[in-house]
OpenMM code with the backbone's topology and positions (N, CA, C; nanometers):
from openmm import Vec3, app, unit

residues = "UNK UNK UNK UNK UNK UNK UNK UNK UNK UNK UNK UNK UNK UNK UNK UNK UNK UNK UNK UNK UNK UNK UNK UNK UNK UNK UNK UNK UNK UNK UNK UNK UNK UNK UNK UNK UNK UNK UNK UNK UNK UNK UNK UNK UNK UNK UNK UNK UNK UNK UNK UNK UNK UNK UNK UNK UNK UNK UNK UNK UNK UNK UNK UNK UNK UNK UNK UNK UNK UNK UNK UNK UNK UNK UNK UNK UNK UNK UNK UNK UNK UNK".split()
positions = [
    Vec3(0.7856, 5.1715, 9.9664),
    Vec3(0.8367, 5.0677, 9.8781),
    Vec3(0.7669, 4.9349, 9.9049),
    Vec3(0.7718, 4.8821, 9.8246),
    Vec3(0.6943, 4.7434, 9.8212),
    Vec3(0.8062, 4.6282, 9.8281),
    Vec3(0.7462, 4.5181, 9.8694),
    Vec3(0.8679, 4.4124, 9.9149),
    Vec3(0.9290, 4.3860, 9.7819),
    Vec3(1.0953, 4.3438, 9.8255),
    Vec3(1.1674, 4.3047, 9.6980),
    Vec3(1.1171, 4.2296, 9.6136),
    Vec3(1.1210, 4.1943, 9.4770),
    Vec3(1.1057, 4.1250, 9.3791),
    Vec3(1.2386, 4.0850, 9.2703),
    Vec3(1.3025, 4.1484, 9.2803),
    Vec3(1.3841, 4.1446, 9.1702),
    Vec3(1.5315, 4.1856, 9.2580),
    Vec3(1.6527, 4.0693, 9.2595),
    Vec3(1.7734, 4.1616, 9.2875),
    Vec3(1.8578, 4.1497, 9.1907),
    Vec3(1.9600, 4.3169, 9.1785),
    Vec3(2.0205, 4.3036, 9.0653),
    Vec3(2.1746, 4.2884, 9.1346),
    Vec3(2.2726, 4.1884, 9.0594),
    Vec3(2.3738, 4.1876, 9.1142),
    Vec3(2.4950, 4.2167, 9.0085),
    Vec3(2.5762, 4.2780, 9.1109),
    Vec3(2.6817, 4.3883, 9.0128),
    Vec3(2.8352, 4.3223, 9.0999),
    Vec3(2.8453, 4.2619, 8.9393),
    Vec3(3.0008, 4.2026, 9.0238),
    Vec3(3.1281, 4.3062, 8.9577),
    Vec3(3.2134, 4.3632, 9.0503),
    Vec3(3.2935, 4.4350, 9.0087),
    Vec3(3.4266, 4.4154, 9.0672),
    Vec3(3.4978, 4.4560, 8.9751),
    Vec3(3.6576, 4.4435, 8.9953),
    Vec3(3.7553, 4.5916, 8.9652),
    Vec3(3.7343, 4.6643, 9.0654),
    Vec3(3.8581, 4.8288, 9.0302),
    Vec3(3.7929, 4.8685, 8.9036),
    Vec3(3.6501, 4.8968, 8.9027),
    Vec3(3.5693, 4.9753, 8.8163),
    Vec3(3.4937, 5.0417, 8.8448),
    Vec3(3.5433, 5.1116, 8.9279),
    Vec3(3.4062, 5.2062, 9.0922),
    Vec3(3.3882, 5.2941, 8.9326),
    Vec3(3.3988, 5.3960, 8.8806),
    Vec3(3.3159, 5.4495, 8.7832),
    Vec3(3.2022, 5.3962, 8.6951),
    Vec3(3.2452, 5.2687, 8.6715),
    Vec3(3.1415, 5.2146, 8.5772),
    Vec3(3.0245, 5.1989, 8.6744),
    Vec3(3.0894, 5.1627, 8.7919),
    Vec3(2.9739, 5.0703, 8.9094),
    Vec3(2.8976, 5.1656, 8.9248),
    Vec3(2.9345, 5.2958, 8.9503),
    Vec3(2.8589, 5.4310, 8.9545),
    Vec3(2.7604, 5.4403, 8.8560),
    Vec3(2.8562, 5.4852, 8.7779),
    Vec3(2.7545, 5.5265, 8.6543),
    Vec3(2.6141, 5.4085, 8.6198),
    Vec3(2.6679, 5.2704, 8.6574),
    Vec3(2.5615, 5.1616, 8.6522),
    Vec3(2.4591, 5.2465, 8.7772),
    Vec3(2.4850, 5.2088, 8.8801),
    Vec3(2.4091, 5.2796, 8.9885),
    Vec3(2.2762, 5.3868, 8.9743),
    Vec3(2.3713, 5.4506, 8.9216),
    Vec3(2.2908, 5.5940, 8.8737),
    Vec3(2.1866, 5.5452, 8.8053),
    Vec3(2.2328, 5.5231, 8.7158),
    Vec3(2.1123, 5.4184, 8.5718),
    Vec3(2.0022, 5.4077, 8.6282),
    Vec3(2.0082, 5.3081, 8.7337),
    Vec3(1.9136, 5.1809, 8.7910),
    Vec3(1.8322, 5.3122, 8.8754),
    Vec3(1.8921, 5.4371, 8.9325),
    Vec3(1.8012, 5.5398, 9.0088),
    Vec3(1.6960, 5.5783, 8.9221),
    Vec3(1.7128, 5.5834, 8.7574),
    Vec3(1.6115, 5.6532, 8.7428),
    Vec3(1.4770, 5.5338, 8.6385),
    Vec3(1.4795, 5.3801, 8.7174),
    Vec3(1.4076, 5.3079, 8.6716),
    Vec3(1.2443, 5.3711, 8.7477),
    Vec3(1.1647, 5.3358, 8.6839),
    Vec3(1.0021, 5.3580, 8.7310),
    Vec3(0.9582, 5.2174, 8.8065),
    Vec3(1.0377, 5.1015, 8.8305),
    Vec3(0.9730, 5.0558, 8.9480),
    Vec3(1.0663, 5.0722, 9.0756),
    Vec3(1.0034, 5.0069, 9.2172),
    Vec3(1.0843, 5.0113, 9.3457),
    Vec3(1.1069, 4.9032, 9.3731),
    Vec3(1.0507, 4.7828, 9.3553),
    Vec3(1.0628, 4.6872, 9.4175),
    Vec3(1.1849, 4.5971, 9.3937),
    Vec3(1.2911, 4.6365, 9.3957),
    Vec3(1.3858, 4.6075, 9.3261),
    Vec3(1.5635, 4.6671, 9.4568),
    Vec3(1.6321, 4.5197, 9.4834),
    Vec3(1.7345, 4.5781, 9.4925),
    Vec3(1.8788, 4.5896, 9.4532),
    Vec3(2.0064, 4.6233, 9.4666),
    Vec3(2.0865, 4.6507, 9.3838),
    Vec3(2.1859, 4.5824, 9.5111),
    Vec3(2.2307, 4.4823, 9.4900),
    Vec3(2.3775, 4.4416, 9.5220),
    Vec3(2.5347, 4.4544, 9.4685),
    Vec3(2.6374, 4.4802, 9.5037),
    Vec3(2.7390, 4.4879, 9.4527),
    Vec3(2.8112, 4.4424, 9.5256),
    Vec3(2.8865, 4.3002, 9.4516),
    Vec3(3.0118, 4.2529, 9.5501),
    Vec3(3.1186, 4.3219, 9.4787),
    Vec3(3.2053, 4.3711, 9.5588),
    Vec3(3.2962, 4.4209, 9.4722),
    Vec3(3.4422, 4.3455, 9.5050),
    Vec3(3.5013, 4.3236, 9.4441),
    Vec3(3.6653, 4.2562, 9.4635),
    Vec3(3.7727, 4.3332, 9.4464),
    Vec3(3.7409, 4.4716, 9.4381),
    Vec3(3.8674, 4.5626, 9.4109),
    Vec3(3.9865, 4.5535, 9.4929),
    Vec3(4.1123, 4.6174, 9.4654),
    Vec3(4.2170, 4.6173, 9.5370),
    Vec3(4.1841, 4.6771, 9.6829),
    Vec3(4.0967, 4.7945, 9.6660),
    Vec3(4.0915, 4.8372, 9.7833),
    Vec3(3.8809, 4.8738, 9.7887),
    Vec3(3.8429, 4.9043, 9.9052),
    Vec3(3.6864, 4.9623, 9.9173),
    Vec3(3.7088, 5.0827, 9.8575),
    Vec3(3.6000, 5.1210, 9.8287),
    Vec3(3.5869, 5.2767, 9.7922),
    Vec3(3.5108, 5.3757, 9.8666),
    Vec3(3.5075, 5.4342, 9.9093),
    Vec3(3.3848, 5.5032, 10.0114),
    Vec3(3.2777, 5.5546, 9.9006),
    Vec3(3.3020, 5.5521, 9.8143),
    Vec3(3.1496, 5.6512, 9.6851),
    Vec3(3.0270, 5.5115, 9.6529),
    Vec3(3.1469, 5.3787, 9.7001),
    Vec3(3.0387, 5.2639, 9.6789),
    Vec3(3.0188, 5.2128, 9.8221),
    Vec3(3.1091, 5.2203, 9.9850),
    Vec3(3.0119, 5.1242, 10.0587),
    Vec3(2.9523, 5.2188, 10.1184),
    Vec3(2.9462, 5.3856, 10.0615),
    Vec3(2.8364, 5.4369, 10.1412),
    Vec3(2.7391, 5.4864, 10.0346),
    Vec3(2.7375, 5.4314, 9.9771),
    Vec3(2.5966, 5.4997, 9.8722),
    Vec3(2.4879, 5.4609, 9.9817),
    Vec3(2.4137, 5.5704, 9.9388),
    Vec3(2.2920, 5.5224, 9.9613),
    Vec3(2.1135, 5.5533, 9.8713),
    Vec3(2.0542, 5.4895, 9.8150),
    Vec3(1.9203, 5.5286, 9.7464),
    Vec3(1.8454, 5.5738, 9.8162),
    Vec3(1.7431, 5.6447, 9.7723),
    Vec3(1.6184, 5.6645, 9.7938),
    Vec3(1.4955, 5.5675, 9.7388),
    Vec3(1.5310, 5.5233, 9.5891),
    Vec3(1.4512, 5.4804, 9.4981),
    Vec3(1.5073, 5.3271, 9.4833),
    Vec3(1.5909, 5.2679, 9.5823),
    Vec3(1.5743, 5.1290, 9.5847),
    Vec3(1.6415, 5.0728, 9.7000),
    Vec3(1.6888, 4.8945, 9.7639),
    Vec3(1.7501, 4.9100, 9.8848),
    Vec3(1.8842, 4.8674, 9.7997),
    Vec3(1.9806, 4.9302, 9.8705),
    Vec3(2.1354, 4.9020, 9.8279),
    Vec3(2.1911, 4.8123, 9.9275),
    Vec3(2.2772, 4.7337, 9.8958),
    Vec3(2.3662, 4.6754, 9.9631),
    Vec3(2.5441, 4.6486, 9.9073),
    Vec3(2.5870, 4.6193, 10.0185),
    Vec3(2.7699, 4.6194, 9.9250),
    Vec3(2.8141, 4.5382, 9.9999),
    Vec3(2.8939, 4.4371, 9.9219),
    Vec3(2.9711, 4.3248, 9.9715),
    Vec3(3.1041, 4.3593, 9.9515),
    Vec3(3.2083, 4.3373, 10.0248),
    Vec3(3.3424, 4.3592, 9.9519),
    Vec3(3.4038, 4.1736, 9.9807),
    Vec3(3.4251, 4.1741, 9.8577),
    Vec3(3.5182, 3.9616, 9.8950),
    Vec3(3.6662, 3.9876, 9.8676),
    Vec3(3.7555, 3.9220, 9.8902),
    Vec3(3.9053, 3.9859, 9.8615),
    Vec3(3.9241, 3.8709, 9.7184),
    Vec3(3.8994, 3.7255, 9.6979),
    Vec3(3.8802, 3.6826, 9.6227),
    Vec3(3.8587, 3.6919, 9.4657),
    Vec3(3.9371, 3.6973, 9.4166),
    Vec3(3.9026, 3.7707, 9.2777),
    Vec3(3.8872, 3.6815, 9.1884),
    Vec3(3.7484, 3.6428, 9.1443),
    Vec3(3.7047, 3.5428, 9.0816),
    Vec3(3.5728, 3.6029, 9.0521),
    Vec3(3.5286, 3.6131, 8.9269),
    Vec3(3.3643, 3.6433, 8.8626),
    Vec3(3.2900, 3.5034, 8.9344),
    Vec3(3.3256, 3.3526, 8.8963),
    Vec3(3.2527, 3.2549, 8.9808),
    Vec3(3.1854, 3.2932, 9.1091),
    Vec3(3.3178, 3.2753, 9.1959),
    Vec3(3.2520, 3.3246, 9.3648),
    Vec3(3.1700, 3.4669, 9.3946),
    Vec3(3.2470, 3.5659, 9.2821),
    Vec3(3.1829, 3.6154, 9.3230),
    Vec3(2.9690, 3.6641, 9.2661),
    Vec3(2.9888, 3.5677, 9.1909),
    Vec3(2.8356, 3.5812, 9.1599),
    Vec3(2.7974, 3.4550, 9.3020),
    Vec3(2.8554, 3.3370, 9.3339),
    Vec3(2.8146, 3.2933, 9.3905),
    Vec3(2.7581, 3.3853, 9.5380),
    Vec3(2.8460, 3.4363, 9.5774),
    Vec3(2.8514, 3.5080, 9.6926),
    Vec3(2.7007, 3.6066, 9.6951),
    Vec3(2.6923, 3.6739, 9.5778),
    Vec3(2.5957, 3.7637, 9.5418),
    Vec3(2.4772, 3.6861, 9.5349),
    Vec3(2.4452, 3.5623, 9.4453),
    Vec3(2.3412, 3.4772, 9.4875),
    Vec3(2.2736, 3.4086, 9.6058),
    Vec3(2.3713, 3.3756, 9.6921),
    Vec3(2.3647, 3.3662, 9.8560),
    Vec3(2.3276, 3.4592, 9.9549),
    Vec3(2.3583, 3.5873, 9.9246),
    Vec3(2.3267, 3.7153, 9.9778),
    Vec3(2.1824, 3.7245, 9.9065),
    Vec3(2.1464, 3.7681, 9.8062),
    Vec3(2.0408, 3.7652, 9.7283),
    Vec3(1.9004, 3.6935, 9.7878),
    Vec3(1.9275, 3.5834, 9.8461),
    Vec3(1.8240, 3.4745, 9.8681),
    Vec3(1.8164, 3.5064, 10.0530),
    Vec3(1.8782, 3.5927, 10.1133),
    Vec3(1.8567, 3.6499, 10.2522),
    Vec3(1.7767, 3.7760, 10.2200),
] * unit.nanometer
topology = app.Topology()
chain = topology.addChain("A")
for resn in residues:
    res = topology.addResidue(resn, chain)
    for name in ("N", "CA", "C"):
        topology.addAtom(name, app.Element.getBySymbol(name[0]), res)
């Protein structure tokens, strides 16, 4: 893989299916350089999202208890720039 270029950030709230099915999506893009963040704010973690793991990009998972789209893109932008 080649160094990051692009991160994609996935703010979610008690929608682990969609987040999935987003997930999946992004596996079968044709570039690598690319990674996939997800803060998620659900009621609870999910294990299908803080243990994913790719082959075809780097993953990461935030969980914030905070339930706010604001913070939590903020949060994801701050992470993003590490």
């Amino acid at each position: 893989m080649r160094p990051i270029s692009i991160t994609v950030i996935i703010c979610t709230l008690n929608r682990v299916e969609t987040t999935l099915n987003t997930v999946k999506f992004l596996e079968q893009q044709n570039i690598d350089d690319f990674e996939v963040l997800i803060v998620d704010q659900s009621d609870e973690k999910d294990p299908r999202l803080t243990g994913y793991h790719s082959k075809k990009f780097h993953y990461r998972y935030e969980y914030v208890e905070e339930k706010s789209l604001p913070n939590a893109r903020n949060v994801g932008a701050g992470i993003a720039k590490n």
